[in-house]
C-alpha positions in Angstrom: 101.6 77.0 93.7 100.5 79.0 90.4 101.2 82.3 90.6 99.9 84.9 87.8 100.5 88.1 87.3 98.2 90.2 85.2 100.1 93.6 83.7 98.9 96.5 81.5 101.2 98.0 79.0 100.4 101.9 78.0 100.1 103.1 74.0 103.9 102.6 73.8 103.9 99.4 75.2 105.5 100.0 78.1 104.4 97.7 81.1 103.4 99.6 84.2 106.1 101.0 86.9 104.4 98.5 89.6 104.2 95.6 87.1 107.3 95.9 86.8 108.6 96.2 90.2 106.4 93.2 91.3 107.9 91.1 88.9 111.7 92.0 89.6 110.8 91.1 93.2 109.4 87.7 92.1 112.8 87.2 89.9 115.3 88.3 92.9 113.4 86.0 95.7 113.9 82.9 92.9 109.8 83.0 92.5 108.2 81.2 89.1 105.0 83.2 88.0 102.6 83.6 84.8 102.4 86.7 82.9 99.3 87.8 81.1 98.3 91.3 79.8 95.3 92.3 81.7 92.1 92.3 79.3 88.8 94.3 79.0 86.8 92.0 80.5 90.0 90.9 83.3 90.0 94.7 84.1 86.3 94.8 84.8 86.3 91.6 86.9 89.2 92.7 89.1 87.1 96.3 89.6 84.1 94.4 90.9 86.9 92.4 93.6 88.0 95.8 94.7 91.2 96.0 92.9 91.9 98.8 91.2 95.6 98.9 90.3 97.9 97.1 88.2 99.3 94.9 88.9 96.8 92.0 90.1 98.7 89.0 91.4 96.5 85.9 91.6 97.9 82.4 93.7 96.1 79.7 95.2 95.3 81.5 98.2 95.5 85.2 97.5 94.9 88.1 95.5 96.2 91.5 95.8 96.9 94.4 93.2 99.7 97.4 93.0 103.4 96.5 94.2 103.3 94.2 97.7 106.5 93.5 98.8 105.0 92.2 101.7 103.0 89.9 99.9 105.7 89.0 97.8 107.7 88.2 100.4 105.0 85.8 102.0 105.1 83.9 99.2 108.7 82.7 100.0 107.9 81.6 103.3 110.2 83.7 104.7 109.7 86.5 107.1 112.3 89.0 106.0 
């Protein structure tokens, strides 16, 4: 399954509090997943689908935004 995960990053450069959440949740549950800084024009697109926090996971099947440990969790198969 390909799994992305699109981020922001503030002035600084530091990645968003939920980016980074999601993606230490993907690490503990042994999950492999893309990375790519959210543009303009991603930013835009992802508005028009309804999401309207980072992050915005895309897989196969599915696509949520903001931190979804239940979602993440789905994607191990696993109920809890």
């Amino acid at each position: 399954m390909s799994i992305t995960v699109y981020t922001i990053t503030d002035e600084a450069g530091r990645e968003c509090s939920k980016c980074t959440a999601t993606k230490k949740a993907m690490d503990r549950r042994g999950i492999t997943y893309h990375v790519r800084e959210m543009t303009e024009t991603d930013r835009e697109a992802f508005k028009k689908a309804g999401h309207m926090t980072a992050p915005v996971v895309v897989t196969d099947t599915d696509t949520w935004a903001g931190f979804r440990p239940d979602k993440i969790l789905a994607l191990t198969g696993k109920e809890s």
